[in-house]
C-alpha positions, 0 to 999 in steps of 0.5 A: 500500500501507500503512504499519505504522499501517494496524492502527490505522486500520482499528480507526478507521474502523470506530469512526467508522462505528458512532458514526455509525450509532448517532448516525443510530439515534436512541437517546438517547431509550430509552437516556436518554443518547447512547451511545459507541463506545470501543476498549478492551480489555473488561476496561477498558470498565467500571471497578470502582467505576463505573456501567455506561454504554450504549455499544459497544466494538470490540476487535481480538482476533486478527490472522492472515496473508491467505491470498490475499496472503501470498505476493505478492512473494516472494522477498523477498530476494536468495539472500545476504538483503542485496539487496532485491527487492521490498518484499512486503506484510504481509497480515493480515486483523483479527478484532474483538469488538463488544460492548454495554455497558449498565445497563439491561434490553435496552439492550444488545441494541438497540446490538448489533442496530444495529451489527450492522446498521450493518455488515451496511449497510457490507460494504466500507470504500470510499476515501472513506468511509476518508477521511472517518473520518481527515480532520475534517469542514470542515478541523477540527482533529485530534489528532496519533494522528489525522493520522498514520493519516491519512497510513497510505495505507489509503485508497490501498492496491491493494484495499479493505476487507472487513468480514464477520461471523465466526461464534463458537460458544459454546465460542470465546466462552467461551475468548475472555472467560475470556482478557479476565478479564471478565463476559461482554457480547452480542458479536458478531464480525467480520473487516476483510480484507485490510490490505497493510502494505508497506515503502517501501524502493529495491527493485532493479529488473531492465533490460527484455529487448530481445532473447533471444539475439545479434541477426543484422546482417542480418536485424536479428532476434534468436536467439529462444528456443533449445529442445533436446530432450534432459533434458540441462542447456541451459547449464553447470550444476553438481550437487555440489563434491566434497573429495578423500578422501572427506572432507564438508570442504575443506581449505587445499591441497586440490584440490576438483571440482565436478561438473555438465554443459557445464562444458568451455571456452576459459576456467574459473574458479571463485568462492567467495562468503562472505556474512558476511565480503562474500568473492567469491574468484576462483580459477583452474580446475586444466589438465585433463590427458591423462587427464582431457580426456574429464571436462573437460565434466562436471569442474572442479577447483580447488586451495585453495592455501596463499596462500588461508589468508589470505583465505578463513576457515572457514565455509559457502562458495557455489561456481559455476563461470563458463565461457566456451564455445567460438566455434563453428567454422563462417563467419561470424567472431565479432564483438564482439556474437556473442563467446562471453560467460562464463557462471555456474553455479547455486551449490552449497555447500562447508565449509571447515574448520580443519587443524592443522598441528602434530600429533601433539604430546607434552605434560607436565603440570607439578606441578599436573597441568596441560598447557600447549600451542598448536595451530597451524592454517590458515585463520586464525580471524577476529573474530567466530569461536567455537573450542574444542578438543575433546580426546576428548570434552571441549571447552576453551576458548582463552586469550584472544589477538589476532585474527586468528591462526593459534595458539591457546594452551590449559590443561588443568586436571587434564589426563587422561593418555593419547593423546586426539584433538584436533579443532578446532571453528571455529563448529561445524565440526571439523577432520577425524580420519576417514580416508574414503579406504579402499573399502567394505567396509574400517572407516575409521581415524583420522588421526593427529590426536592429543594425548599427554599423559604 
């Protein structure tokens, strides 16, 4: 694959291509001087006070995404975005002008119709025509722009150079040089296709497969591909986590429920994984008791206990069971190699949200109408965390204090009398002040999450 110079080195290439077609051409002798190529933007080709020369101008106008590769190699990325999978290619496809400058009738056109043919001659950029363009001649000096296309690896990338005409209708031409701010030239466009620009970063790169399944001592022969057949989940499998009450959010001392299938087991837990702040939490599941037994396959309950205030900060958390299944019952006896294993589950999601501990509260404004208070609240709010309180539906920023910390202080200016409910936002998410725990069709109530200010 490429380097991030590759753009460039295509531009080139096809520079030194059309320089060599009209040095083969022979047109110095019509046109009175010999004409160059240059690969500037056509408001710059021709300066104000200057005389316009023969010459052909490439210019890169529009770079667009490959449609055939633009998918190779993805995911790029592990489902936390820290982990490198692969390095997948930039696939980009270049649109260039090529257009004719010259002070003298039909001087134009006659550099036109040669590059035009020029490339017409030359649909692919082979590696050793690339090579050619990028290495001087005879082990000649070159610049250092040079050198370092040289070393891009266009020449080497894993598919060659395409170079097609691309039909222009007039009113594309026209939106085109209306945009450059320049007098209109005989042009003509083409498309390089396809340039693979790839990152050269360790990537991380799966062990081979030596067997599916246990391996039989005897025979030697592994399990093979187990197949059953029924719509039902083939390995334990989650499909939601579930905060009591109703509530959409977790709280410090809730008990929580995942729900799936094939989640019973001689041993469960559950982890909690927090990509900002690098947390893999790892929480034993809750003893089902006698009532719950028969949800044991399809249930896992977990309790976020007070311990964990410290350790788990309010945020989006990734939650997946690990389950070790029961040895089966029949001879022979496990060994080592056929011992049950834990299994993981797929990820489902769970918020955790802030509690305040310390309501309801009663304040008294002092003699400039201001209301002075703490709130108190698990889990602790980190460095980096955003808070305010929303009182109602205005929102007040905390006095400035030392993380982390589990009391914020606030000032109310010109603090409006009443009993206002107080919610607390940590990065978005508020505490909660619904009551969801009523069955349909009773109206939910508030919880007494409130603020008195007298």
């Amino acid at each position: 694959m490429s380097s991030a110079l590759a753009i460039a080195a295509v531009t080139a290439v096809l520079r030194d291509l059309l320089n060599d077609g009209l040095i083969r051409a022979n047109l110095s002798g019509v046109l009175g001087s010999a004409a160059a190529v240059s690969v500037l933007a056509p408001d710059r080709v021709v300066p104000g006070s200057a005389s316009e020369t023969s010459q052909l101008n490439l210019f890169l106008y529009s770079v667009t995404p490959n449609m055939g590769w633009r998918n190779e190699g993805l995911p790029s990325r592990d489902v936390s975005g820290k982990m490198r999978l692969s390095n997948a290619p930039l696939a980009l496809d270049l649109h260039y002008l090529v257009s004719a400058y010259s002070g003298g009738d039909l001087h134009a056109e006659m550099l036109l119709g040669v590059a035009m043919q020029v490339l017409h001659e030359t649909p692919v950029l082979t590696r050793e025509r690339i090579r050619a363009a990028l290495v001087p001649a005879g082990g000649g000096a070159a610049t250092p722009a040079l050198r370092a296309l040289a070393a891009s690896g266009l020449a080497d990338q894993v598919e060659l150079i395409k170079v097609v005409p691309e039909y222009l209708t007039g009113e594309d031409s026209s939106k085109l040089w209306s945009a450059i701010q320049s007098h209109f030239r005989p042009t003509a466009g083409y498309v390089a296709s396809v340039v693979l620009i790839e990152a050269n970063e360790p990537t991380r790169s799966p062990l081979p497969v030596l067997s599916r399944g246990t391996v039989d001592p005897v025979t030697g022969r592994d399990r093979g591909v187990v197949v059953e057949p029924t719509l039902a989940a083939s390995v334990p499998m989650l499909t939601l986590a579930v905060p009591p009450l109703r509530q959409p959010v977790a709280r410090i001392g809730d008990v929580v429920e995942l729900q799936g299938q094939r989640l019973d087991g001689t041993a469960r837990d559950v982890v909690l994984s927090h990509d900002r702040y690098q947390i893999d939490q790892v929480v034993m599941a809750m003893a089902a008791g006698a009532a719950l037994a028969d949800d044991r396959a399809t249930r896992v309950r977990f309790e976020l206990d007070a311990a964990l205030a410290d350790t788990l900060p309010v945020g989006m958390y990734r939650v997946r069971a690990r389950i070790t299944p029961a040895a089966p019952p029949t001879p022979p006896p496990p060994t080592p190699a056929t011992e049950p294993r834990a299994r993981s589950t797929n990820d489902v999601s769970l918020v955790l949200a802030p509690q305040i501990t310390n309501l309801p509260l009663t304040v008294t404004r002092d003699a400039a109408g201001s209301a002075s208070f703490d709130i108190d609240f698990v889990p602790a709010l980190r460095a980096g965390q955003q808070a305010v309180l929303v009182l109602g539906s205005a929102q007040y920023l905390p006095r400035e204090r030392s993380l982390p910390a589990r009391t914020l202080s606030f000032v109310i200016p010109d603090a409006p009398i009443g009993n206002h409910l107080a919610r607390l936002r940590i990065d978005g998410i508020d505490s909660p002040i619904v009551d969801l725990s009523a069955d349909p069709p009773a109206t939910p109530t508030f919880l007494d999450q409130r603020v008195e200010i007298t």
